[in-house]
Structure formats: C-alpha cells, structure tokens
C-alpha positions as CSV (number, residue, x, y, z in Angstrom):
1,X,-49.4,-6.6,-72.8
2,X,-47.1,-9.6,-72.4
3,X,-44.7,-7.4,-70.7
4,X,-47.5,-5.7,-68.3
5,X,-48.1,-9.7,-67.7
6,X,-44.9,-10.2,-67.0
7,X,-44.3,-7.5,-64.4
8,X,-47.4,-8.3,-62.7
9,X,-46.5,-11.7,-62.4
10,X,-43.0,-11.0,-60.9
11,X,-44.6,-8.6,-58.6
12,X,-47.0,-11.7,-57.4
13,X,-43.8,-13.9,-56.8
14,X,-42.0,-11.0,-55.0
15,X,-44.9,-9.9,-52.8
16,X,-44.1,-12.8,-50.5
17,X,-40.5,-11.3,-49.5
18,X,-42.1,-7.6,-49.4
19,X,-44.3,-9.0,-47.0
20,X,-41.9,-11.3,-45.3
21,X,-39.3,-7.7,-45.1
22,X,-42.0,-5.9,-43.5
23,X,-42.7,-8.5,-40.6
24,X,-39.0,-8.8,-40.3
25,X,-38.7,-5.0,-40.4
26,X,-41.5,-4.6,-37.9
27,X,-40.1,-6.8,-35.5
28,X,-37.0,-5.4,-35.4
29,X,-38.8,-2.1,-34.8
30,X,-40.1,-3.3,-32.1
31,X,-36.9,-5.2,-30.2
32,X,-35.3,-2.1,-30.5
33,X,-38.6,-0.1,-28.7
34,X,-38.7,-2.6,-26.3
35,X,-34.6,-2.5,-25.5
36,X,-34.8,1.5,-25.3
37,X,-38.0,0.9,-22.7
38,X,-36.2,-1.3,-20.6
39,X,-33.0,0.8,-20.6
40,X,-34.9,3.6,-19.4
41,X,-36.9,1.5,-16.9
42,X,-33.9,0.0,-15.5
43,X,-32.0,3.5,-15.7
44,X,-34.4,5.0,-13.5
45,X,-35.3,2.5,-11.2
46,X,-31.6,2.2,-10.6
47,X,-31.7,5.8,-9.7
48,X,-34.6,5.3,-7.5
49,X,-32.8,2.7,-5.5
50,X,-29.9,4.9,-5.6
51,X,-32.2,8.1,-4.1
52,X,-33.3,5.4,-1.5
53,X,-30.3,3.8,-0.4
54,X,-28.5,7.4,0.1
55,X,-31.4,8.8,2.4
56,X,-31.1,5.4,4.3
57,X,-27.8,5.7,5.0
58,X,-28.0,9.6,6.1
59,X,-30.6,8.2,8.6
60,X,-28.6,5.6,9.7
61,X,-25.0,8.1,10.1
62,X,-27.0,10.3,12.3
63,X,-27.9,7.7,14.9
64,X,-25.1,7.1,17.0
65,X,-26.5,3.9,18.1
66,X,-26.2,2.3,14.8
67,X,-24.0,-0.7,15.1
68,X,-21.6,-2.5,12.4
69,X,-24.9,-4.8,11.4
70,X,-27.2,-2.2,11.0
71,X,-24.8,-0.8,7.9
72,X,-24.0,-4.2,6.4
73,X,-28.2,-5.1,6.6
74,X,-28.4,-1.4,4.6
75,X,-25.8,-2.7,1.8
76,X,-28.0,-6.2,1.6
77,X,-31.3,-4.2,1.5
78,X,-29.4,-1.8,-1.9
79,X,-27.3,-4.4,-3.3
80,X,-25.5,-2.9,-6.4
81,X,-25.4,1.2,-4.5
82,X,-22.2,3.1,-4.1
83,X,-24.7,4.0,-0.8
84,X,-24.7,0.8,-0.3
85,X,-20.5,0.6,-0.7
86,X,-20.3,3.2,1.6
87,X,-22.4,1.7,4.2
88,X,-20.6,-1.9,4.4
89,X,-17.1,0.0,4.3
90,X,-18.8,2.1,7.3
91,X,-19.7,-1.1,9.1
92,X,-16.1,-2.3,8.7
93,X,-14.5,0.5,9.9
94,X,-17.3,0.5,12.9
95,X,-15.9,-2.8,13.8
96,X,-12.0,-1.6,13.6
97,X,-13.2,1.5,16.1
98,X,-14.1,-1.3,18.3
99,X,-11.3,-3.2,18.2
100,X,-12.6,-6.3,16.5
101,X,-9.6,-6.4,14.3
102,X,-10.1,-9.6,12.8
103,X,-13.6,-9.3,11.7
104,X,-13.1,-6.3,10.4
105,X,-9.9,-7.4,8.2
106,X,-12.6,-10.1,6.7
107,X,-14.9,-7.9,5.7
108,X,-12.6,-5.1,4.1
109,X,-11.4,-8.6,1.8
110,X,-14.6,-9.5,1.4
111,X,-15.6,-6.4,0.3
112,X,-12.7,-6.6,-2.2
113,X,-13.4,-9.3,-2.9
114,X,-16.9,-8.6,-4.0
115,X,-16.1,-5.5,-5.6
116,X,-12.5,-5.7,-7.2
117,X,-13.3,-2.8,-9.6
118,X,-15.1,-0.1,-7.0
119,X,-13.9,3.3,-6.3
120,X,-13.6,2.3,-2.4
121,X,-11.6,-0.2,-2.9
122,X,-8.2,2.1,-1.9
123,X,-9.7,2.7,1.0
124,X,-10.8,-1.4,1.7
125,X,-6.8,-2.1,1.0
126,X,-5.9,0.4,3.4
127,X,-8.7,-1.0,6.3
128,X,-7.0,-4.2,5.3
129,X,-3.5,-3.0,5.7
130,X,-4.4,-1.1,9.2
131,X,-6.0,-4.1,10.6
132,X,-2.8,-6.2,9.8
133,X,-0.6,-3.1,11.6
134,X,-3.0,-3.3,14.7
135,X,-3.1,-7.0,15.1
136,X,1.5,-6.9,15.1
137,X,1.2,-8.5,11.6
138,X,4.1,-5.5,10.9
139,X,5.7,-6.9,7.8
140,X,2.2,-8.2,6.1
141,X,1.1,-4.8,6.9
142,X,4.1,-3.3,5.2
143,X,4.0,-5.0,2.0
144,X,0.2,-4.0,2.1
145,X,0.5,-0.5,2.3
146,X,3.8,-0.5,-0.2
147,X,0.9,-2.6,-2.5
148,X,-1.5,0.4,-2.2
149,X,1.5,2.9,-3.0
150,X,2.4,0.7,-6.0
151,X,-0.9,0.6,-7.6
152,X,-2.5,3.8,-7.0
153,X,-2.8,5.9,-10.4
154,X,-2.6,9.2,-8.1
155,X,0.2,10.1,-5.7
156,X,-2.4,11.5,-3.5
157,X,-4.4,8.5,-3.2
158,X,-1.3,6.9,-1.8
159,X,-0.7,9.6,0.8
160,X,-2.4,7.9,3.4
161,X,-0.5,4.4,3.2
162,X,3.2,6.3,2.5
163,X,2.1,8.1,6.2
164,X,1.6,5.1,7.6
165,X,4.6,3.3,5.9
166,X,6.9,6.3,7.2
167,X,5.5,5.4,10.7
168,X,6.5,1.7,10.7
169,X,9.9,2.3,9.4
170,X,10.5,4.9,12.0
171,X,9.0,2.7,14.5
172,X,11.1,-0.1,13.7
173,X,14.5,2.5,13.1
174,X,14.5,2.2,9.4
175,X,14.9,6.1,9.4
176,X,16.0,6.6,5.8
177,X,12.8,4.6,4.4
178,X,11.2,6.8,7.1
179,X,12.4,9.5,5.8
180,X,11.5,8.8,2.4
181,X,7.8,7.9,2.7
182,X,7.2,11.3,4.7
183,X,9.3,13.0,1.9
184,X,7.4,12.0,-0.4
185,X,3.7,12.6,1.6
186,X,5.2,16.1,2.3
187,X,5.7,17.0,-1.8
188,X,1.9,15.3,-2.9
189,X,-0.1,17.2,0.0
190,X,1.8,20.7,0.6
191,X,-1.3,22.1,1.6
192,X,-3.0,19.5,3.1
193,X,-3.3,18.4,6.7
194,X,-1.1,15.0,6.2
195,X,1.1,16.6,3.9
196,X,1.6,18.9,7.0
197,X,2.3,16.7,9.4
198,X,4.4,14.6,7.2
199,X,6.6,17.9,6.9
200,X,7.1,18.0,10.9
201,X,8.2,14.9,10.9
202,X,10.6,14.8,8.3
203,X,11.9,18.3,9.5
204,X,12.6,16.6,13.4
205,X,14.0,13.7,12.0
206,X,16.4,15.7,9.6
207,X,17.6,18.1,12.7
208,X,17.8,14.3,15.1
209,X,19.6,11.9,12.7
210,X,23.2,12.9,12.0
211,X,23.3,13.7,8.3
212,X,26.0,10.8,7.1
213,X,23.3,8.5,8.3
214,X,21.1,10.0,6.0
215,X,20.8,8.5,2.1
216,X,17.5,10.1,1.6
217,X,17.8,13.1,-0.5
218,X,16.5,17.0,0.7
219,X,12.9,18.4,0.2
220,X,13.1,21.8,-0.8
221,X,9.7,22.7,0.7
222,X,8.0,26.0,-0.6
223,X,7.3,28.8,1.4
C-alpha cells in the first residue's frame, strides 16, 4: 500500500505538467493548422490575382488604343504579378515606340530597380541600353549592352545586346569588335532569325575588309 500511495501521489504532482504538455501540445497543433490555412489562402488568392491580372492584360494588348498609362495603372492595380511585370515593361517600351526616350529610360531603371531579381529584368537592361543608343549616349550605351553580355548566365540571352554591340562598333568603324560580336550571335542562334542575320553581316564584312585588317578569328558555319 505505501507504494500504491506513493505512485498515486507522484501522479497528483505530475498531472499538472501532463496537463500543462497537452495545452502546450494543443496549441502547437493549432499554429501549425492555422499556418497551413493561411498558406493555402494566400497560395490561392495569389493565383486568383494572377488569373485576373493575365486576362487584364490580354484585354488591354488587344486594344490598340491603349496607351503607356493604361499598362503601368494595370501593374499598380496586380502589384506583385509577372502580368503585372509584363504590363509596366509593355508601357515602357510603348513610350520608346513613341519616342519618349527619356521617360522611357526611367521607367526600365525603375522597374530594375523595383524588381532587381525578376525574370524581365534582361530585357529592362536592354530597354535601358537602347534608350541610351537612341538618345547619342553611344559609349554609356556600349558599356550597357557589354554589361548585359557579361552577366547573362545564357549565351542566348545575350544575343540581342552582342547584335546591337556589333552594330555600334561597325557604326563607329571598330570592324574587328564588329566582327566579333556578330561572330559570336551567328554561333549561339544558328537557326534563329538574329543568328541569321548576324551571319550576313559577318559574311559581307569578311568579303569587304581586307583580311590583314582582320584579328577576329573565322566561323566555320554549318551547312
């Protein structure tokens, strides 16, 4: 008996912590419910917002009226949607078409600024870079495109700013870094449409420049 006594009484002093375990258990139960809730709340409402933003902007594409502020008012309306990326990129490039090089130059930088990290932002540098090349900013627009070549991951992803590299150097008679740049746009995109042209030029200039001017090694280009 004095050891049935005994156990019952250390149950009675334990039954506190039990008790104390189970709330603590319980409401750890229940952060965890309530985390897992709001994940999947904020999962789909993202993916709601995304669904919305997207069909706005197909509307908005088709209407050849829309003007530069109707696609940076559909990026303030989705904040945080690659739709809405898209659309404030579109808006920039809207305002390049029209000539308005300088505010289109701000708002390429300040969509870089905003979104350092974003899967458009090649293409941002590069509305940068061709809004410093149409305002005679040449040399700021070189060292911006040879930025873009030096910190893309993909060769192809630099294709566009090695084109328009090759351009300014034969524009300016630099015709071995001309030559270069188209080289290496002809190797990257054999069978694409820059790639192409990038082959016809370096082709003409290879038959117009005598070849002890030439550095710039030969393309073997396949057949």
């Amino acid at each position: 008996m004095p050891s049935q006594d005994a156990t019952a009484l250390y149950l009675l002093k334990l039954w506190p912590r039990i008790e104390a375990s189970k709330y603590r258990i319980a409401a750890a139960a229940a952060v965890v419910v309530i985390a897992v809730f709001l994940f999947w709340y904020f999962s789909m409402e993202s993916q709601q917002k995304e669904i919305a933003a997207g069909r706005a902007l197909t509307v908005l594409v088709t209407n050849p009226h829309a003007g530069p502020d109707a696609y940076f008012a559909l990026d303030q309306a989705y904040p945080g949607t690659v739709a809405g990326q898209r659309a404030f990129l579109g808006g920039a490039e809207l305002l390049f078409v029209q000539n308005d090089f300088t505010n289109a130059q701000a708002r390429f930088q300040q969509f870089l600024d905003n979104h350092p990290e974003s899967q458009f932002s090649t293409q941002a540098k590069l509305g940068v870079a061709a809004c410093e090349e149409a305002e005679g900013q040449t040399q700021m627009a070189i060292g911006s495109y040879q930025g873009i070549v030096n910190s893309s991951a993909e060769i192809s992803a630099a294709n566009p700013a090695n084109f328009a590299l090759a351009e300014l150097y034969e524009n300016a008679g630099r015709l071995n870094d001309a030559l270069q740049h188209y080289m290496e746009v002809a190797q990257s995109d054999q069978s694409g449409a820059l790639g192409v042209q990038a082959t016809l030029h370096y082709l003409d200039f290879k038959n117009q420049v005598p070849p002890a001017a030439l550095s710039a090694p030969a393309f073997q280009f396949h057949q």
